[in-house]
TORFILO-602788 format. One record per residue (C-alpha): y negated, x, z; residue in one letter; residue number from 1. Coordinates in Angstrom, 2 decimals, padded with zeros to 5 digits. Layout:
# residues N
Y, X, Z, res, n
Y, X, Z, A, NUM
...
END
This chain:
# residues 367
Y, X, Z, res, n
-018.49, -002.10, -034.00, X, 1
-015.77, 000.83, -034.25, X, 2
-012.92, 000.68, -031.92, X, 3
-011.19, 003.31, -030.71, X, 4
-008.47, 004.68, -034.10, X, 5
-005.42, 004.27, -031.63, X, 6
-005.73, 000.72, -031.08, X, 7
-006.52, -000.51, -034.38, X, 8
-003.09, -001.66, -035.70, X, 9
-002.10, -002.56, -031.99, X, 10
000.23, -005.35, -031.89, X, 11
-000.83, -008.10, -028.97, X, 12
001.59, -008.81, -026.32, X, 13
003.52, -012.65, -027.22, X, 14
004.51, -013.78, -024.04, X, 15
007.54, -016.72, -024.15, X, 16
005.97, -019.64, -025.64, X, 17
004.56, -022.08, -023.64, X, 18
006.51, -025.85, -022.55, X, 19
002.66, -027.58, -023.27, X, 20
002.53, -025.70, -026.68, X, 21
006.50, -026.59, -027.69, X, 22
005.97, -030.42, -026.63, X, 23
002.56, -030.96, -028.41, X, 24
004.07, -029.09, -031.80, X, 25
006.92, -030.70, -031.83, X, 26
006.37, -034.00, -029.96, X, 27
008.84, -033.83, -027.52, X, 28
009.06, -034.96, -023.80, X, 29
011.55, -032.61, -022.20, X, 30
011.37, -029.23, -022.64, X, 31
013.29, -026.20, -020.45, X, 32
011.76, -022.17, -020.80, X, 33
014.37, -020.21, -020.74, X, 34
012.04, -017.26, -021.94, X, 35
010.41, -014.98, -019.33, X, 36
013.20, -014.46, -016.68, X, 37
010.79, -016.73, -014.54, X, 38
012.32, -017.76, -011.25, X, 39
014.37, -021.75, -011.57, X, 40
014.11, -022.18, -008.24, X, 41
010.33, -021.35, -007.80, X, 42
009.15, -019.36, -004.86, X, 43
009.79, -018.80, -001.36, X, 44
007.96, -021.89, 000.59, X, 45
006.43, -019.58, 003.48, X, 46
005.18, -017.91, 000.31, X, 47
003.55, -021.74, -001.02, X, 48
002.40, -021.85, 002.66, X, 49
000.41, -018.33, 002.83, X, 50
-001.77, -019.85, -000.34, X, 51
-002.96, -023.07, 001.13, X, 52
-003.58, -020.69, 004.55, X, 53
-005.35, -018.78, 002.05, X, 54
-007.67, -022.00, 000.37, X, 55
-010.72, -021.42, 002.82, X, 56
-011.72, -017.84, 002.52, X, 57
-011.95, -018.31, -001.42, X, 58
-015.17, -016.78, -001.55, X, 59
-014.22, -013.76, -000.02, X, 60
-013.00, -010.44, -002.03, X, 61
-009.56, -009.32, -001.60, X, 62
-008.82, -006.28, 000.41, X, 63
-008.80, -003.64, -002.14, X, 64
-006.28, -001.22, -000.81, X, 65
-003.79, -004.00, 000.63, X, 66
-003.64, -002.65, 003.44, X, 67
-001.77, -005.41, 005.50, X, 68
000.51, -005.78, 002.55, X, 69
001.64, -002.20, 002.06, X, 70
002.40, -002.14, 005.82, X, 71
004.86, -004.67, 005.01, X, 72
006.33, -003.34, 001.84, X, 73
007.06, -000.14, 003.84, X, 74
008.41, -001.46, 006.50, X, 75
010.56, -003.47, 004.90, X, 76
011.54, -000.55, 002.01, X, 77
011.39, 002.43, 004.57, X, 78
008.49, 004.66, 003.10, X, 79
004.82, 005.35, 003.92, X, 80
001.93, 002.80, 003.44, X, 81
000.82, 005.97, 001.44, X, 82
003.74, 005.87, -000.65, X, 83
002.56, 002.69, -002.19, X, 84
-000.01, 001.38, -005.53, X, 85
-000.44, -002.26, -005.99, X, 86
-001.15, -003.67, -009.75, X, 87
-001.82, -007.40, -011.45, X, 88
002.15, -007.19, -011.97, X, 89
004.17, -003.63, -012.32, X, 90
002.62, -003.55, -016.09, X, 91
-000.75, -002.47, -014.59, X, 92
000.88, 000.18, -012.82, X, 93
002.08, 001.14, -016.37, X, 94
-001.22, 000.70, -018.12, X, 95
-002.65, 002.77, -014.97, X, 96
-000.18, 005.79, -014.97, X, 97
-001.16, 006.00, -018.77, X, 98
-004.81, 006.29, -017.95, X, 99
-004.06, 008.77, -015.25, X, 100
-001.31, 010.84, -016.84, X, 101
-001.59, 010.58, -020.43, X, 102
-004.09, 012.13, -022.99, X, 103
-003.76, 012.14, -027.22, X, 104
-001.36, 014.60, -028.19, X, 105
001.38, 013.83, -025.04, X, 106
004.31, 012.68, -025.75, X, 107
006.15, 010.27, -023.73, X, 108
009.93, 008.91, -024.02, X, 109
011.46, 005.84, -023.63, X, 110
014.49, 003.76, -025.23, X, 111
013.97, 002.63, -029.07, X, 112
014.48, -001.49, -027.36, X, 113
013.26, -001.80, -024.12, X, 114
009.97, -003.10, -021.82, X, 115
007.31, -002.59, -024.74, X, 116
004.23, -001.94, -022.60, X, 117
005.55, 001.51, -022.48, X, 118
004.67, 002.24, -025.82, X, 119
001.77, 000.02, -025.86, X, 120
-000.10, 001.83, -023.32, X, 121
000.99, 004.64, -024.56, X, 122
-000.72, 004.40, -028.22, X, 123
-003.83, 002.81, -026.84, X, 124
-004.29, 006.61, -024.98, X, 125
-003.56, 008.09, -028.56, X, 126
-000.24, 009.53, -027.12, X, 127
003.15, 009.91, -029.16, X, 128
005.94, 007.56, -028.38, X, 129
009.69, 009.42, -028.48, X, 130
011.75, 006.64, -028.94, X, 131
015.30, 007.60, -028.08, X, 132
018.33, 004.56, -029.76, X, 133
020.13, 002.67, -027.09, X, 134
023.94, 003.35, -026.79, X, 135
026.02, 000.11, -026.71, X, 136
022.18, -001.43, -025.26, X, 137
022.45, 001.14, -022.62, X, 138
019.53, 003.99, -021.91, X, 139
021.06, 006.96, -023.60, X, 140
019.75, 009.55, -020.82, X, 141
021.31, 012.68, -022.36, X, 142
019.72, 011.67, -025.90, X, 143
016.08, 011.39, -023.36, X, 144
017.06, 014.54, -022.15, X, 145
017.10, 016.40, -025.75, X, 146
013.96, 015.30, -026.24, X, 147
011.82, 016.93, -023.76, X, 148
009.37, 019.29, -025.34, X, 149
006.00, 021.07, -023.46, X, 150
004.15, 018.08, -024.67, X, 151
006.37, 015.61, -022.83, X, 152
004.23, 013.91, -019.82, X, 153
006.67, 010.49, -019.27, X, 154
010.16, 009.29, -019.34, X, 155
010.49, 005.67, -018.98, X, 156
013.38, 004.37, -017.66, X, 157
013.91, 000.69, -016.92, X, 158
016.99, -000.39, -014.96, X, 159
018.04, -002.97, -015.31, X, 160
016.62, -002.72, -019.18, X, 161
014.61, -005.51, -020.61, X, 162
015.76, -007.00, -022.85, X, 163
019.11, -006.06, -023.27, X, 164
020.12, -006.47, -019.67, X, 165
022.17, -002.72, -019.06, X, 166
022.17, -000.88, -016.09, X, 167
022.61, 003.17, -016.02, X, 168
024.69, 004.33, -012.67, X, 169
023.36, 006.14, -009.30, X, 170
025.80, 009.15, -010.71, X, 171
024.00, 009.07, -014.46, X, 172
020.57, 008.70, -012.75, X, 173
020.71, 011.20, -010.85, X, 174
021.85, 013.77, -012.98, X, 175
019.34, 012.76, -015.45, X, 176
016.84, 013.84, -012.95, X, 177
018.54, 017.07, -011.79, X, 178
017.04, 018.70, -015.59, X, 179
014.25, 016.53, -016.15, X, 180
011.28, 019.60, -015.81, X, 181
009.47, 019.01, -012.56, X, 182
006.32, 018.62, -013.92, X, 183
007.52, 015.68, -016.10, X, 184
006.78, 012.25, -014.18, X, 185
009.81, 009.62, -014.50, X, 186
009.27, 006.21, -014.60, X, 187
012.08, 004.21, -013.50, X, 188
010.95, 000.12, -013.73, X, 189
012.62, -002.00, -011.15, X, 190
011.68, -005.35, -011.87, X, 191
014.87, -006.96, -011.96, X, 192
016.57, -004.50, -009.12, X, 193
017.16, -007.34, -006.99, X, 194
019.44, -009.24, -008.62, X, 195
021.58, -006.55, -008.92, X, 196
025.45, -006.65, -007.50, X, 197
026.94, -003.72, -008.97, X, 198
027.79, -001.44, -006.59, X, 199
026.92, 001.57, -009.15, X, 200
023.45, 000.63, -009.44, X, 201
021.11, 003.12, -007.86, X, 202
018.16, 002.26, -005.79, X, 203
015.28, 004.28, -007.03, X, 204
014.05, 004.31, -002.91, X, 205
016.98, 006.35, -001.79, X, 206
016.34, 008.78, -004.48, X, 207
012.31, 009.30, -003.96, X, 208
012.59, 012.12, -001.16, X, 209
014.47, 014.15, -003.51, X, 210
012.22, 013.87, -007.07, X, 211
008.33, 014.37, -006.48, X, 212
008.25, 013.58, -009.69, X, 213
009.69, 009.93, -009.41, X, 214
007.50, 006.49, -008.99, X, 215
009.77, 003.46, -009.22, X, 216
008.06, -000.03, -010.36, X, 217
009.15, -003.09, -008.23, X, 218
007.10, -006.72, -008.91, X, 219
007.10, -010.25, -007.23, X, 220
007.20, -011.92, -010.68, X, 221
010.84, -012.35, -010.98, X, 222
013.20, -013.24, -008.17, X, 223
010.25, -013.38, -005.77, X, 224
009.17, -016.35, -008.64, X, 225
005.33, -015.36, -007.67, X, 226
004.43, -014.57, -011.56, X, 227
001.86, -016.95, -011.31, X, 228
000.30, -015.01, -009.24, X, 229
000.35, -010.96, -010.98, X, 230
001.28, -008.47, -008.60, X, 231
003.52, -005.32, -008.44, X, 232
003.50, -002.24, -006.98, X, 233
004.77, 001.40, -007.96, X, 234
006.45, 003.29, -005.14, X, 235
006.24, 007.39, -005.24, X, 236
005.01, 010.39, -003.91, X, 237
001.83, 010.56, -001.76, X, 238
-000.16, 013.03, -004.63, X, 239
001.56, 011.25, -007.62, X, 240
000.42, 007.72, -005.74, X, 241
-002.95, 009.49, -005.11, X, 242
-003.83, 009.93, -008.53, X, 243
-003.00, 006.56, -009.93, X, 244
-005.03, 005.21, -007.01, X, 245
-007.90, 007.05, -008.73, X, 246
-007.78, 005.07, -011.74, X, 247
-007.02, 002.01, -010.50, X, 248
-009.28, -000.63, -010.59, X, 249
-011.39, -002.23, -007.26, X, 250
-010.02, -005.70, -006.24, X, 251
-006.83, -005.74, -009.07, X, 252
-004.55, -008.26, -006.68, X, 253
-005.96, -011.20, -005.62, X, 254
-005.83, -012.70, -001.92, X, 255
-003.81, -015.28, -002.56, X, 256
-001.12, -012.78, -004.43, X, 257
-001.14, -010.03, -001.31, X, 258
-000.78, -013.26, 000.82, X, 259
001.68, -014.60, -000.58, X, 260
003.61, -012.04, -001.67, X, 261
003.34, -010.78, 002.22, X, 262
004.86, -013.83, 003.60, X, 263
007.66, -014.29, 000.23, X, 264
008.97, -010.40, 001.40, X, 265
009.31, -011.79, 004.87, X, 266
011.83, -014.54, 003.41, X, 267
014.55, -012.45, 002.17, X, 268
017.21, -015.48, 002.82, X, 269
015.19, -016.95, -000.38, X, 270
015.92, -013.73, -002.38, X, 271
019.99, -013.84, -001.10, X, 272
019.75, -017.59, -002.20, X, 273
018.59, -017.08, -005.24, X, 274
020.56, -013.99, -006.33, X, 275
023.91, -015.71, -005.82, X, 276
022.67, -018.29, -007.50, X, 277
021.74, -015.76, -010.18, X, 278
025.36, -014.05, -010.47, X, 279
026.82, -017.94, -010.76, X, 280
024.89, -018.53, -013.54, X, 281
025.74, -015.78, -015.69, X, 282
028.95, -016.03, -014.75, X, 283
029.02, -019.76, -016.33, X, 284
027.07, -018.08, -019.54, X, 285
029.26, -015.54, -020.52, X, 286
032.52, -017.89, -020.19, X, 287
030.69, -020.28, -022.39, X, 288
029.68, -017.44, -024.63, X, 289
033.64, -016.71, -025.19, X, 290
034.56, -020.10, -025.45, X, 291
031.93, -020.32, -028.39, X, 292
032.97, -017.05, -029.96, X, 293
029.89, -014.67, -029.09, X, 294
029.73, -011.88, -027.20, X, 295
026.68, -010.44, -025.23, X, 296
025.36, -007.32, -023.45, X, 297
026.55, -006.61, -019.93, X, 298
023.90, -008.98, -017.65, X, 299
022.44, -007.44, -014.40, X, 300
019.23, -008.95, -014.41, X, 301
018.19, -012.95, -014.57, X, 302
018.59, -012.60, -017.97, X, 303
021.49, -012.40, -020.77, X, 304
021.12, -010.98, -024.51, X, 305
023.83, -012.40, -026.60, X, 306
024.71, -011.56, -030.08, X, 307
024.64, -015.65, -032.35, X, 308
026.21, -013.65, -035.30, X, 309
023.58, -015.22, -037.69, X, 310
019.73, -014.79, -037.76, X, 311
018.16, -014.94, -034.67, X, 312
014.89, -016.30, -035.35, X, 313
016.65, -019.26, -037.10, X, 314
018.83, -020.53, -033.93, X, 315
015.61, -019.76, -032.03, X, 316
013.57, -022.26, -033.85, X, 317
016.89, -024.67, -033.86, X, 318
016.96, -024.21, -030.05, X, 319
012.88, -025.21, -029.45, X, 320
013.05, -028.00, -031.62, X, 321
015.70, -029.60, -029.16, X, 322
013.88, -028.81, -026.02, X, 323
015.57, -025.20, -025.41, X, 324
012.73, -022.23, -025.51, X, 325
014.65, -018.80, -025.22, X, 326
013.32, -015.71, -026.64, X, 327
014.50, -013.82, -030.03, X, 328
012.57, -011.42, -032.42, X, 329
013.93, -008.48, -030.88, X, 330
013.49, -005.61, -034.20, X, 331
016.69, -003.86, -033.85, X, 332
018.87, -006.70, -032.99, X, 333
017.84, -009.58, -035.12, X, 334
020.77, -011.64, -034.64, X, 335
020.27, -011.51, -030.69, X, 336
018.85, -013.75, -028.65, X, 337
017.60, -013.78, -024.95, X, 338
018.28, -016.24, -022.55, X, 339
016.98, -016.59, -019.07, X, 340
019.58, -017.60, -016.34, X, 341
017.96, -021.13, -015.31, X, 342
019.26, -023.27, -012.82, X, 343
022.76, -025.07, -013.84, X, 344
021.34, -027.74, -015.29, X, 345
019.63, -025.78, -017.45, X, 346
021.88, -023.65, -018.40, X, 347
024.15, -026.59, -019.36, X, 348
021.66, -027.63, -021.56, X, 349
021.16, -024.69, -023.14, X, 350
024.67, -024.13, -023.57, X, 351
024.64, -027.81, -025.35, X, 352
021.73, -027.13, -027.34, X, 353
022.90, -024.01, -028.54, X, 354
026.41, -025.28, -029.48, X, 355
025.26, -027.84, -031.55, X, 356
023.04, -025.41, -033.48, X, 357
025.63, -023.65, -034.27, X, 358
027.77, -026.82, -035.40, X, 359
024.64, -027.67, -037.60, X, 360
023.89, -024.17, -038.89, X, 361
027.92, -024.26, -039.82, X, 362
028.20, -027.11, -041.70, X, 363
025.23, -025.90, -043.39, X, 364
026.71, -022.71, -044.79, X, 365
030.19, -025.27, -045.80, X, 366
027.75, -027.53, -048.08, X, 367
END
């Protein structure tokens, strides 16, 4: 059996390590994930509700085009139920705009550290992957800019960036897509847009009626805490929506996620709830940071990348074996680590954990 060349050397995704798998290896009882900017506080309960409403018609398929759903979304977003593609999570809707938009020979861009199902889609469609270096862990959108050629089919752009947590402004954004070639589709990813406070973040909705050539990605997985669950959706043109529709595949989102993710985007006091709870926690992070003599990235997501000023991988393992999973073995910052915002308690055990790993690792280097 030959598989296709592109996807031979093909890394596979590692998702943040499981609590079962970190208790069994290393026999411990309590164990906190601070790994996949999951939700602490869970999900919405009208959204726990719509699922058991859900139980009896089990046996029934979904309704592929979420109709009822997309209703909702633009109602609540203020665009057209045409406007709208649902995926198993916003990274279908990347795997999907590959398969509609990208051949071998394309190029696409992105940022050199960012969401890497960009570039994994990307090289399964035997595409080439510009990779353009973060500034200060920021999108460098002039540096994207330079490297537009007539093979160029993609930017990706996600804001807030994952992993490192940066946010580019409404005034970069938008002049970023004032010379991006029309024919050029940008990609701006969303995920974490909610828990944003900075009042120079730009919503990628406002800016749709002005760029045919911009979808933005939004999901339920993060503050909406249905990951569980898988499903996003890409907002864009009609045509541009049209075409991904084409490729997409029957049935992707289940009926328990269009249910519940219709009744969690009718709870939007859980969302306020949980993004101030958000801001408080990485506003207890980052003093604790300073106090212990690191510094980190800017934080505008549920997440924080912080700089340990030793080997990465090493606190890492340090941190799991005392209960503490966060996420490291980021390639161009090895001495990073990234942390998800958990609830206070959490994040006071982190904060514990990680200060007495870096006591230990210490007093190793002084023997």
């Amino acid at each position: 059996m030959q598989p296709k060349s592109s996807i031979v050397n093909l890394p596979v995704y590692q998702p943040g390590k499981p609590i079962e798998d970190v208790k069994r290896e290393l026999g411990l009882t309590e164990v906190i994930k601070l790994a996949s900017n999951e939700n602490p506080f869970g999900s919405s309960e009208k959204a726990k509700q719509a699922i058991l409403n859900e139980l009896q018609n089990m046996s029934i398929y979904p309704d592929g085009a979420s109709v009822e759903l997309a209703n909702a979304i633009a109602k609540h977003h203020h665009v057209n139920a045409n406007q709208i593609v649902f995926g198993a999570g916003s990274d279908e809707i990347i795997l999907m705009i590959t398969r509609a938009f990208i051949v071998a020979g394309d190029e696409t861009i992105m940022a050199d550290q960012t969401f890497p199902q960009y570039k994994h889609n990307t090289d399964i469609e035997g595409a080439v992957c510009v990779q353009v270096p973060l500034v200060d862990g920021k999108h460098d959108l002039p540096g994207m800019l330079a490297r537009i050629t007539e093979k160029t089919k993609v930017i990706w752009v996600c804001n807030p960036n994952n992993p490192t947590g940066t946010i580019v402004s409404k005034d970069e954004l938008v002049a970023f897509l004032d010379q991006v070639p029309k024919h050029v589709l940008v990609v701006l990813d969303e995920a974490y847009c909610e828990y944003v406070k900075d009042p120079s973040f730009p919503d990628g909705l406002t800016l749709l009626p002005h760029y045919n050539n911009l979808i933005t990605l939004r999901t339920f997985s993060k503050i909406y805490g249905l990951a569980s669950l898988r499903i996003g959706y890409g907002i864009g043109d009609p045509a541009v929506i049209k075409l991904i529709n084409q490729v997409r595949e029957p049935f992707n989102t289940s009926r328990m996620a269009q249910a519940a993710a219709l009744a969690a985007i009718d709870d939007q006091e859980f969302i306020d709830k949980c993004r101030e709870a958000n801001a408080a926690g990485i506003q207890y992070l980052e003093r604790e940071f300073t106090r212990l003599g690191l510094t980190s990235f800017p934080a505008h997501g549920n997440f924080v990348m912080f700089d340990t000023k030793r080997d990465a991988a090493a606190v890492f393992n340090e941190l799991m074996r005392k209960g503490v999973i966060t996420r490291a073995g980021h390639k161009l910052y090895p001495t990073y680590i990234r942390v998800t915002v958990g609830s206070q308690a959490e994040n006071t055990k982190f904060i514990q954990a990680l200060e007495a790993v870096l006591k230990e690792v210490a007093a190793e280097v002084v023997r």
